[in-house]
N, C-alpha and C positions, 0 to 999 in steps of 0.2 A: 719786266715780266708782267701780263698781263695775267687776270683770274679766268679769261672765258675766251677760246676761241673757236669763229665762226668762220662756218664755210659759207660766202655770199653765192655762189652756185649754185644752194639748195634750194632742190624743188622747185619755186618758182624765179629765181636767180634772180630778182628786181630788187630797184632800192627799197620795197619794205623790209628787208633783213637789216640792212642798217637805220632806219629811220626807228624801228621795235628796238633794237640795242642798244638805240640814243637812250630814249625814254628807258628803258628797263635798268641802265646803266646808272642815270641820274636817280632813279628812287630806290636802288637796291647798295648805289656806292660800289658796285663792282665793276674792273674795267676789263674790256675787250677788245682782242682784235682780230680782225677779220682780212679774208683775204679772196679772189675773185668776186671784187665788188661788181654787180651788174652782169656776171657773164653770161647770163640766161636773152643779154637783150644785145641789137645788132652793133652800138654803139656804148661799150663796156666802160667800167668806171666811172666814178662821182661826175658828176653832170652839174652846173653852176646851181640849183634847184637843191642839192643836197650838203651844198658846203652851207645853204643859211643854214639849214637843220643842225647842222654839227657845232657850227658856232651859237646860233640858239642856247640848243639842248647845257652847251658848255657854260652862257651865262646863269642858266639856272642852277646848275650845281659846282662852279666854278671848277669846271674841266679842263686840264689838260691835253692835247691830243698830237696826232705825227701824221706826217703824209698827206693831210685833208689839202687837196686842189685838185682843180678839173683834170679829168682822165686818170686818178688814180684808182690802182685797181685793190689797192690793200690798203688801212688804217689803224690807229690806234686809239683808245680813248680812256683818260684817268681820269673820273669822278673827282669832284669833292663832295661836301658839304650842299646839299641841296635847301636851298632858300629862294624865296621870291623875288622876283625881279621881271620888271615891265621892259615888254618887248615891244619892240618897232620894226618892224622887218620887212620890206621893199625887195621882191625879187627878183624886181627887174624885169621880167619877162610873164609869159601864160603861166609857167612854172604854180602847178596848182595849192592852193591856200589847205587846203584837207588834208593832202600827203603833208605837207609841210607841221600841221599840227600832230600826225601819229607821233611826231619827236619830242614836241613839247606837252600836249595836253596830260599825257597820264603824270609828269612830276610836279605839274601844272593845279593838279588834284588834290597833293597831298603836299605842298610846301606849307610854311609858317605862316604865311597871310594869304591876302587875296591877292592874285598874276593876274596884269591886265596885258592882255595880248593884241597888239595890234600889225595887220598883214596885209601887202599889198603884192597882188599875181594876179593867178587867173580863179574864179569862184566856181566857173562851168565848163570844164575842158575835158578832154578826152582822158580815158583811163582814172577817174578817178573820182571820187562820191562830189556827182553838186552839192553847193554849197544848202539846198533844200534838204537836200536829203540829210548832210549832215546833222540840220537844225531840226529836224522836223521827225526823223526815222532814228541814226543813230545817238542822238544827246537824250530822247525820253529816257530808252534803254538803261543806262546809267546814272538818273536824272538824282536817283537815292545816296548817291557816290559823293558827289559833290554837289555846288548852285551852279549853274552858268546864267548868264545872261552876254545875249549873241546879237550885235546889230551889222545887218547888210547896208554895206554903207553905197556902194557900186559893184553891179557886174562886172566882170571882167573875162573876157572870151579870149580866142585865140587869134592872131598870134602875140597882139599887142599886151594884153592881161591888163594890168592898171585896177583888178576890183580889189575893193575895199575892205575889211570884215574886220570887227573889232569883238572880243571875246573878255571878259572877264568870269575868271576861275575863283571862288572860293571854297577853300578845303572844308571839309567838315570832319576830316580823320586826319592832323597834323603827325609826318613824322617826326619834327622838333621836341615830341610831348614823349620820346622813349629811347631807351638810353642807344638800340640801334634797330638795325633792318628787321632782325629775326623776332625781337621783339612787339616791334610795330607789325609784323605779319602775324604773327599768333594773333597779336590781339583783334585785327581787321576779321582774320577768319570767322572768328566768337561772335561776330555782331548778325548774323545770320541774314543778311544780305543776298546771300544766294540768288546768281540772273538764274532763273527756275522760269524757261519759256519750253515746253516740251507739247503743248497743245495747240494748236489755232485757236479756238473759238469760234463764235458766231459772230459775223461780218457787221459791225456797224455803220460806218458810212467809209465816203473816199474822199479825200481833201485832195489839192493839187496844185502847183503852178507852174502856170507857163508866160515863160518870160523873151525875152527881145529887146534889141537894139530900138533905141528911136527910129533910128535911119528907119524901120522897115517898119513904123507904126502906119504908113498909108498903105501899104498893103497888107493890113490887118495878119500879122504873121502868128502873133502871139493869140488872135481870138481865133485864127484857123485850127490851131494847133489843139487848143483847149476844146472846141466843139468836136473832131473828131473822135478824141479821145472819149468824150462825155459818151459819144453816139456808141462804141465799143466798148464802154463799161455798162452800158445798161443792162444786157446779159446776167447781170448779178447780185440786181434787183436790189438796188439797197442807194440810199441819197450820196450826190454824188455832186462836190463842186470844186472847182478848176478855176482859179484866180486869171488874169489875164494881166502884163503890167509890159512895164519897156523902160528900160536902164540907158541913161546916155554914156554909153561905152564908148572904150578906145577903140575896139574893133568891132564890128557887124556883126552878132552870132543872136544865136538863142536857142530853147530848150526846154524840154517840160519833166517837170517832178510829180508823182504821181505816190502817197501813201497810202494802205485800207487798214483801218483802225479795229478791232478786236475787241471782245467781252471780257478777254484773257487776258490784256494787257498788251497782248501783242500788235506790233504796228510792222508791217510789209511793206518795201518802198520800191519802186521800180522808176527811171528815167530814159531820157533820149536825149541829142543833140543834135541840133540843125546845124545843115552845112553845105556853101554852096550847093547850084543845083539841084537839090534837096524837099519838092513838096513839102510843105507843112503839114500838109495832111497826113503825109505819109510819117513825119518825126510822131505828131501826135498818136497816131496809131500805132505804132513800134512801141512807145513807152504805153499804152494803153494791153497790147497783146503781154507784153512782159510783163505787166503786173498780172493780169489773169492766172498766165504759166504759173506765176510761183504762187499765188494763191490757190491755184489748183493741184498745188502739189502736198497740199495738207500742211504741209511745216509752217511752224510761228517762225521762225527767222529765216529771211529768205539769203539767197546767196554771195550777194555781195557784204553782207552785215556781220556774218558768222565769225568772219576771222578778223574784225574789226572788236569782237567780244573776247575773243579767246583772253588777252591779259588778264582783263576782268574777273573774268569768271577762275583763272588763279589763285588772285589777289583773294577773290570774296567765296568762293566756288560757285557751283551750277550745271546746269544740265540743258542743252537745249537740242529740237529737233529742227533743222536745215532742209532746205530743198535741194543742198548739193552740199559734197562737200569738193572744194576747188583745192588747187594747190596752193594757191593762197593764206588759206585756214591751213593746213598741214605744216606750210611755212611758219606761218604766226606759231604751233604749236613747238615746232625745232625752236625753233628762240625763244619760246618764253620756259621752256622746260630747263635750256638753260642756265636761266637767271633765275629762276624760284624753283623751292624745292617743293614741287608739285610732278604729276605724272596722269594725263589727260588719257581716256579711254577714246575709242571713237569706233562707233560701230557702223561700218559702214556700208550692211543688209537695212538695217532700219534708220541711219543718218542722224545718230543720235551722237553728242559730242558731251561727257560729263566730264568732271575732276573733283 
């Protein structure tokens, strides 16, 4: 008998319903099980990409689980004791390195020492935050939470993957230090921490990079990429630079990340990915127009970010205003209401999200 179950068809029916349950599971000790894993997507059930997560997520708190192989569409998962332990983890495939951490980084946060996490897939693949963004937009975010320190070791594109990324986590709020979960939550709440982004602010500058395969360093892909973009942010008057670099990958790709930095604290991230057939000009402009959009949309957390905050802002509370709210976020909010005893407003005339 399990303490929690989950409907994996909710809302946005993707593996982030199991990849949140891993993590929320491992810090809370309570076990779930779930069932239409995936049925929101054309090819339903655990996907080889989601069995590391489960087995992961289970060395950190020495877990139990049932069902976990490719194509299943229901699971089980018994927590233990959550501690530290260094991970190694080879995907195998594109299989992206950032979904992969939604399972480990939040118990990742809060074990007895420092997790050193090391992960080999893909860093820039479709559907999922690059590995910039993650470093660069969503880690400042939380930066009060825990340390991280994050090295890009290799890109890794699609379909071969092979990138590198090595993470180590040190907790600065240990749950080892309280006798259990409810206790370690009071006391996290108290610390007043609160992600409190409800303003933009005034525009300080844009940071950026845009990256590429060697293979395509003579037709300068990664400096096309990066001047277009430069030339479509000038509109917003504020200094603006765009790295240019090239990874010697397994597979041919590339792609630009694009942040704009804030007086508020707030950081905005928008990206793009090249692909066959694909102008450079044109990736760089794409991720160049998308930042604008959500910078023009007023909100300090722009849309891909929101429901990447939600546990957080649980754990510690907050209040933030989005430039959308996706099903995504709404998703993240169904699972995390069920693992903590919180209860998330979200007003969705002015896209404001408190708890």
């Amino acid at each position: 008998m399990t303490d929690i179950i989950l409907d994996g068809s909710h809302m946005e029916g993707g593996g982030q319903i199991a990849r949140n349950a891993l993590a929320l599971a491992c810090l809370t000790g309570k076990s779930f099980y779930i069932d239409n894993i995936r049925k929101g997507r054309g090819d339903s059930g655990l996907k080889a990409q989601h069995l590391f997560c489960v087995k992961a997520a289970a060395q950190l708190c020495r877990a139990d689980f049932t069902d976990v192989e490719i194509g299943s569409t229901s699971m089980s998962f018994f927590p233990g004791k959550l501690s530290a332990t260094a991970l190694d983890v080879d995907i195998g495939t594109a299989g992206s390195i950032t979904l992969f951490l939604q399972s480990v980084l939040i118990p990742a946060m809060f074990a007895n020492a420092p997790v050193k996490i090391r992960i080999t897939g893909g860093t820039d693949v479709n559907w999922s935050m690059p590995f910039d963004y993650f470093k660069e937009v969503f880690i400042p975010h939380i930066k009060n939470l825990a340390s991280f320190e994050i090295k890009l070791l290799r890109r890794g594109y699609y379909p071969k993957g092979g990138g590198e990324i090595e993470i180590t986590v040190r907790p600065k709020f240990k749950l080892k230090n309280f006798e259990n979960f409810a206790e370690f939550f009071d006391y996290i709440k108290k610390q007043k921490l609160n992600l409190d982004f409800a303003e933009q602010g005034k525009i300080l500058q844009i940071k950026g990079v845009s990256h590429a395969s060697k293979t395509l360093s003579d037709a300068k892909v990664a400096e096309r990429q990066a001047e277009v973009a430069k030339m479509a942010l000038k509109e917003l008057n504020c200094p603006v630079n765009i790295a240019a670099e090239y990874s010697d990958s397994l597979s041919p790709g590339s792609g630009i990340t694009l942040w704009a930095k804030f007086d508020s604290g707030a950081i905005i991230g928008a990206d793009y990915l090249g692909e066959k057939g694909k102008p450079s000009e044109k990736v760089g402009k794409e991720a160049a127009d998308n930042l604008i959009r959500e910078i023009k949309s007023g909100a300090p957390i722009d849309s891909h970010l929101a429901d990447n905050l939600i546990p957080f802002m649980a754990l510690f509370g907050g209040r933030i205003k989005v430039s959308e709210i996706t099903k995504h976020t709404l998703t993240n909010i169904y699972i995390t209401e069920k693992f903590l005893d919180v209860k998330f407003e979200v007003d969705e005339k002015d896209k404001i999200i408190s708890v």
